[in-house]
C-alpha positions as CSV (number, residue, x, y, z in Angstrom):
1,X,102.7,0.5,-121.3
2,X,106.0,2.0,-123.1
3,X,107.0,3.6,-120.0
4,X,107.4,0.0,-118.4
5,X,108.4,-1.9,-121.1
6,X,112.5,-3.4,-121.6
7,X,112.3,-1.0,-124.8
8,X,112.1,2.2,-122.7
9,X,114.2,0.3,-120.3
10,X,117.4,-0.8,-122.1
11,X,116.7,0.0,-125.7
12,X,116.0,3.8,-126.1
13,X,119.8,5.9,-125.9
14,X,120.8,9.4,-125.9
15,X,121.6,10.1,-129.3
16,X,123.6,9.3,-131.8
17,X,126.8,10.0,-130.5
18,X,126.0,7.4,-127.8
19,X,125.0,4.9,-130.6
20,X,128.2,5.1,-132.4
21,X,130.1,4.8,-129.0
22,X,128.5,1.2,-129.0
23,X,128.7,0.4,-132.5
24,X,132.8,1.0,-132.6
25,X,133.7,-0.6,-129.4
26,X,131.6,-4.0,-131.1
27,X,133.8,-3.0,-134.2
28,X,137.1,-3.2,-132.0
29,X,135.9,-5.8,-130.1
30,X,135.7,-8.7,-133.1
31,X,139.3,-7.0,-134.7
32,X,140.7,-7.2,-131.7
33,X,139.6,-10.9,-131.2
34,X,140.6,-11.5,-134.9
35,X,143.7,-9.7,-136.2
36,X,146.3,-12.2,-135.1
37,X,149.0,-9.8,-134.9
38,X,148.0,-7.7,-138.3
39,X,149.7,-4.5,-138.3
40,X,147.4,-1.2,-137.4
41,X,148.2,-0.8,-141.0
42,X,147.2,-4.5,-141.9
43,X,144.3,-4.2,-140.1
44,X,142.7,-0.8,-141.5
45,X,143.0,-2.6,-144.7
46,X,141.8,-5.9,-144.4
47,X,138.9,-5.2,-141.4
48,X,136.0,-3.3,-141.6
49,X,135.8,0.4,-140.5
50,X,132.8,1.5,-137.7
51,X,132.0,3.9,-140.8
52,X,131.8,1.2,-143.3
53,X,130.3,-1.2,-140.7
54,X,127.2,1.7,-140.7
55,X,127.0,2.1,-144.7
56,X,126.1,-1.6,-145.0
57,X,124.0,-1.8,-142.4
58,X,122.0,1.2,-144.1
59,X,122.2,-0.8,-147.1
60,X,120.3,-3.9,-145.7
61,X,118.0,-1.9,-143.8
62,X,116.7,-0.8,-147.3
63,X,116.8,-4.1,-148.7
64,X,114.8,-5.6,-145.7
65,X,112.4,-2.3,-146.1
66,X,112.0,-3.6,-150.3
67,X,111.5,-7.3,-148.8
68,X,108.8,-6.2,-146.8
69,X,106.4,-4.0,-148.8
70,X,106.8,-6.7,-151.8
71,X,106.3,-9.6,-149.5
72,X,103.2,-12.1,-149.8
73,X,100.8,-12.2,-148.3
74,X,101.1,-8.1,-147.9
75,X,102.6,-7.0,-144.2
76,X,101.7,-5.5,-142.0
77,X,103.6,-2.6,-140.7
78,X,103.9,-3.1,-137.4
79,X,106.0,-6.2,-138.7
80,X,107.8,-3.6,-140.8
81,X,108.6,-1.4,-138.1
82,X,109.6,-4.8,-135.4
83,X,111.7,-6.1,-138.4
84,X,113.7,-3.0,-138.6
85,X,113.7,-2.4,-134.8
86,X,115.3,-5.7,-134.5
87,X,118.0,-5.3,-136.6
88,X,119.2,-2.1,-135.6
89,X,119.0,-3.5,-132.0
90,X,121.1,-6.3,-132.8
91,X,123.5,-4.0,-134.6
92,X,124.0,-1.7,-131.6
93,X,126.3,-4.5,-129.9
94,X,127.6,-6.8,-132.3
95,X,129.5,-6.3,-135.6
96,X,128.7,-6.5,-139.1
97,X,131.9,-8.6,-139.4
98,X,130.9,-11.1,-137.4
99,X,127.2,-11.6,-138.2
100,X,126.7,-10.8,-142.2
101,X,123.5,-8.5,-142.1
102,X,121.9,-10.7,-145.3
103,X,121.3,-13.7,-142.6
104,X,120.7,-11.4,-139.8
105,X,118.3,-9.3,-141.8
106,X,115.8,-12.0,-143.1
107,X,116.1,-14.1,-139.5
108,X,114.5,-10.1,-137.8
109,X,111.8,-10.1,-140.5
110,X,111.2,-14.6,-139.9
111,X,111.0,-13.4,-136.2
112,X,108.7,-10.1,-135.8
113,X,106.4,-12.1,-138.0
114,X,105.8,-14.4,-135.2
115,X,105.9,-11.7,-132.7
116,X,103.4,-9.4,-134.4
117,X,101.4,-12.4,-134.5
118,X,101.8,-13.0,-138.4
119,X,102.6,-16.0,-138.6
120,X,103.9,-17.5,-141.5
121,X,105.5,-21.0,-142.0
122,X,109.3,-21.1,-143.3
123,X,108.2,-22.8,-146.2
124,X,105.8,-20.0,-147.1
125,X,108.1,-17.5,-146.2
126,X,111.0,-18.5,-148.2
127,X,108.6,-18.4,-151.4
128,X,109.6,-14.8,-151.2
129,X,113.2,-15.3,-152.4
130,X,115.2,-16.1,-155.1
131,X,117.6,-18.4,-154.9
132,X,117.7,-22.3,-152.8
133,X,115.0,-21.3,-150.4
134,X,116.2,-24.6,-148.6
135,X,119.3,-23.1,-148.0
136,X,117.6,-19.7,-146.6
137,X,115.3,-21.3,-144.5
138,X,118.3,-23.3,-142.9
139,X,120.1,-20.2,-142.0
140,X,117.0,-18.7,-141.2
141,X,116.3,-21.1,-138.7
142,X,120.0,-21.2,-137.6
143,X,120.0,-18.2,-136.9
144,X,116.4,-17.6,-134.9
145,X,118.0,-18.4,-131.1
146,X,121.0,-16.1,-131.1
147,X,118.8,-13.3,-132.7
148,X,117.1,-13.8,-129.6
149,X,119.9,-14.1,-127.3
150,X,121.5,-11.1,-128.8
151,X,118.3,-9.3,-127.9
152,X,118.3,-10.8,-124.8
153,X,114.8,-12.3,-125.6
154,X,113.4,-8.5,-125.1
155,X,111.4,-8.6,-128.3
156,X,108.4,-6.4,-127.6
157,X,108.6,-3.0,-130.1
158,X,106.7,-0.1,-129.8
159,X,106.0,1.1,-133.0
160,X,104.7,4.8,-133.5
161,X,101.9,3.8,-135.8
162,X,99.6,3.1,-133.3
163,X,100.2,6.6,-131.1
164,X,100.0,7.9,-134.7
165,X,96.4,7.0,-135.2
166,X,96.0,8.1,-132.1
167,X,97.0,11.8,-132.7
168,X,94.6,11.5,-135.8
169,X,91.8,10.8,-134.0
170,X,92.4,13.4,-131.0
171,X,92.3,15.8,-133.5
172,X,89.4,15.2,-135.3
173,X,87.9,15.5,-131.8
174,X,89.7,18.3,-129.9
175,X,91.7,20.3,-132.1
176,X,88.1,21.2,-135.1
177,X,90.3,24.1,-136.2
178,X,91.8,21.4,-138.6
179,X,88.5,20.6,-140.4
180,X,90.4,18.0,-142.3
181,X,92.9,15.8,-140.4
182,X,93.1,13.5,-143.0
183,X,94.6,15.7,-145.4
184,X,98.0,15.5,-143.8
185,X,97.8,12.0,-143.6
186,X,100.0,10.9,-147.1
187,X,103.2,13.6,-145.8
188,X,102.9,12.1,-142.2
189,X,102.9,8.5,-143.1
190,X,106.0,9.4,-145.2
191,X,107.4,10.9,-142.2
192,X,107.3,7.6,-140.3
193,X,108.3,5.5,-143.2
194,X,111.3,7.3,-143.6
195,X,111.8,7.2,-139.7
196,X,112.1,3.1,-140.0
197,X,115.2,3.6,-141.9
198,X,117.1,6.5,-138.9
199,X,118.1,5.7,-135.9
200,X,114.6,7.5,-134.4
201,X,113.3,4.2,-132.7
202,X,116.5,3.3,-130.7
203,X,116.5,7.5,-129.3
204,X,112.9,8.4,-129.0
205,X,109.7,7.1,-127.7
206,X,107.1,5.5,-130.3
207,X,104.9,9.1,-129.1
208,X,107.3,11.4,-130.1
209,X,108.1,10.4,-133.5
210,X,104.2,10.2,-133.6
211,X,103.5,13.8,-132.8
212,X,106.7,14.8,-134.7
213,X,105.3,13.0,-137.7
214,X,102.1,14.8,-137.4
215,X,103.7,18.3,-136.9
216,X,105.7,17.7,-140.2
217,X,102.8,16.7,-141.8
218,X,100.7,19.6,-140.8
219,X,103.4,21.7,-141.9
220,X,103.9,20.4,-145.6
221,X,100.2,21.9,-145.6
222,X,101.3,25.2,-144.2
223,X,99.3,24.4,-141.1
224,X,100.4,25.3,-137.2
225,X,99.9,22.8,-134.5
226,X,102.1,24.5,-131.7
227,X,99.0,25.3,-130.2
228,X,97.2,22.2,-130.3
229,X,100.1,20.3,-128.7
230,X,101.1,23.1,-126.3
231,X,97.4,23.3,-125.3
232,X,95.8,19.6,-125.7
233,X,98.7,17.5,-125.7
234,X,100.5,19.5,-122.9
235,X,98.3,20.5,-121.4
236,X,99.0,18.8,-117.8
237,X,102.7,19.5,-118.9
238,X,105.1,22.0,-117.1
239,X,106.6,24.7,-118.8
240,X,109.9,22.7,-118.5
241,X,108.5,19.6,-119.4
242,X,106.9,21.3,-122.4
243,X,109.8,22.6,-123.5
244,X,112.0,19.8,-123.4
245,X,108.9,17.5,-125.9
246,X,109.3,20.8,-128.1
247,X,113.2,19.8,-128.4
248,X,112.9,16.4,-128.7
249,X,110.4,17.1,-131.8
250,X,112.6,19.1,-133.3
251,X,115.3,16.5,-132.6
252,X,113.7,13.4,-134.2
253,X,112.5,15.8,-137.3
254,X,116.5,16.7,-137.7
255,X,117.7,13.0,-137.4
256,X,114.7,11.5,-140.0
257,X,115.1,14.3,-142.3
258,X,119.3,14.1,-142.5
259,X,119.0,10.2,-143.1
260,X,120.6,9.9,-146.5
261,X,120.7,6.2,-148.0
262,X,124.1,4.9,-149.1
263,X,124.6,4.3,-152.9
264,X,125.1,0.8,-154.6
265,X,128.5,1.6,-155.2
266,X,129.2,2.4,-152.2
267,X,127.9,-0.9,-150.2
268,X,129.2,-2.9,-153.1
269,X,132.6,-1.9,-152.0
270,X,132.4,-2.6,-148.6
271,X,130.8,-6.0,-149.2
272,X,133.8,-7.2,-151.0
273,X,135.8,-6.4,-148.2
274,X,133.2,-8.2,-145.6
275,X,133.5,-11.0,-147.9
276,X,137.5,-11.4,-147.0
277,X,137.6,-10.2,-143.1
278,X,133.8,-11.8,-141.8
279,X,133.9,-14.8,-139.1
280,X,133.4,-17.9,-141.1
281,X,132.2,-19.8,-138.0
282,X,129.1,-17.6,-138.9
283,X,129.0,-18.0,-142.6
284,X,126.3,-21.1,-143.9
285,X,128.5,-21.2,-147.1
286,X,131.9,-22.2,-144.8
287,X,133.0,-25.9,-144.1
288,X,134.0,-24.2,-140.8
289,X,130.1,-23.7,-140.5
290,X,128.9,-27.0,-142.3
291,X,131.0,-29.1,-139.4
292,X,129.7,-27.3,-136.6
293,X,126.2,-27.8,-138.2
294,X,127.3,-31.5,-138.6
295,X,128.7,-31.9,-134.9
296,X,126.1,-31.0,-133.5
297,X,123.3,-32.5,-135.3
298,X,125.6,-36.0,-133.7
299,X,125.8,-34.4,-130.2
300,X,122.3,-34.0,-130.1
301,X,122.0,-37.9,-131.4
302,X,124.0,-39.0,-129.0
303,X,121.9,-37.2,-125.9
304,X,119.1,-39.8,-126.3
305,X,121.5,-43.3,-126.1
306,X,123.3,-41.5,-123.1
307,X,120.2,-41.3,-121.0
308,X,119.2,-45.0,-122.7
309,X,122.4,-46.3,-121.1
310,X,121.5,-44.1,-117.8
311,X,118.5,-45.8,-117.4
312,X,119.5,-49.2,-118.1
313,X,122.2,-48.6,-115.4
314,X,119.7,-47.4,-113.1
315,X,117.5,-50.3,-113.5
316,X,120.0,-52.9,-113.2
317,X,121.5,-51.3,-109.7
């Protein structure tokens, strides 16, 4: 049940003012970690801004939208909509800076596979890029346990598709006055794929962007369904209560609709700055990186002749 689960519980805020809150004090936390004395001045030129931080993160969640709908075998998209929850999640709390969203955003899609139960093997999965797939299925990989930390291993998402299909069928069955449900089915569908790419799924509940979805949908067909949902779907609902759903329809229909993509030029600019101020202890391509990869690949070597000696101690006393 939503209403139980760690998404209503720690991953659903109050808006978008609350959202950006979070997102700037990750933004000052890794400056503030990483200036080394830099000037304010120094600083706003060489380190990303929270408003730049959010144009590239808009950019990637289109890229990892593109990566979906052209990946083989086709997707799902429920895995869609977890890939996308995921990496807005982890980019609540932690900067752009610090985690580059091309590694973040292919490890979200590599994991909501799994947890949507479409499993596919790295290997298989990496035949969808360009490039050294060895080299992306490394990072990958590498990356797969602090995308789950950063989560804090809450990785069940909610997705509105499924109370979508719901509303569908409810009114096919209780709301005859619309003698063709189906009809709105292309405009609402378009409605929740554009939702993936707002903030929607980290302010409102997988129903309500349902039943917004279908509202708009009814609408781009010049059809009314106040009285359906005041009537059917509130029907239990207080007048309060029912006013407030009202509002928060109209809220997630405002927020999806004033999502505006970022252009290439745009992201282009602020990835050559991300390229001169991001943490290379988190960059595959650093030797900062490649040693850290290399100690521990010998620290985990050197676990197994510890507890040989151990043992051989323990026999001989």
């Amino acid at each position: 049940m939503f209403a139980n689960s760690s998404q209503h519980k720690y991953w659903l805020f109050s808006g978008e003012t609350e959202l950006a809150k979070h997102r700037a004090e990750a933004n000052k936390t890794y400056i503030e970690h990483y200036r080394q004395g830099q000037t304010d001045e120094e600083v706003a030129k060489f380190f990303l801004t929270p408003a730049e931080e959010r144009i590239l993160g808009r950019q990637y969640e289109v890229v990892l939208r593109k990566f979906c709908s052209e990946f083989q075998p086709p997707m799902p998209k429920c895995v869609i909509g977890t890939s996308l929850a995921f990496f807005k999640r982890f980019y609540v709390f932690n900067s752009t800076m610090d985690y580059h969203p091309k590694d973040i955003m292919l490890t979200c899609v590599y994991l909501a596979c799994k947890v949507e139960e479409f499993y596919v093997p790295i290997g298989q999965f990496v035949k969808n890029l360009r490039g050294d797939r060895e080299k992306f299925a490394d990072a990958i990989l590498s990356f797969e346990l602090t995308l789950m930390g950063k989560l804090n291993y809450q990785l069940t998402v909610h997705n509105p598709f499924r109370a979508m299909e719901g509303f569908m069928i409810d009114l096919k069955t209780r709301h005859q006055e619309l003698h063709n449900p189906e009809k709105i089915r292309k405009y609402v569908e378009e409605f929740l794929d554009r939702s993936l790419l707002s903030d929607a799924c980290l302010i409102f509940s997988p129903s309500q962007i349902a039943l917004a979805a279908i509202k708009f949908g009814a609408a781009k067909e010049s059809i009314s369904l106040d009285g359906y949902i005041k009537t059917v779907v509130l029907r239990l609902a207080s007048d309060k209560e029912a006013e407030n759903t009202l509002y928060q329809l109209r809220r997630v229909k405002a927020i999806v609709k004033s999502f505006e993509p970022t252009t290439r030029e745009q992201a282009q600019a602020v990835q050559k700055k991300l390229d001169r101020c991001r943490n290379q202890e988190n960059n595959p391509d650093s030797d900062i990186y490649k040693q850290k990869a290399i100690d521990k690949l010998n620290a985990e070597d050197d676990i197994p002749a510890v507890k040989r000696t151990k043992i051989s101690q323990d026999n001989g006393s």
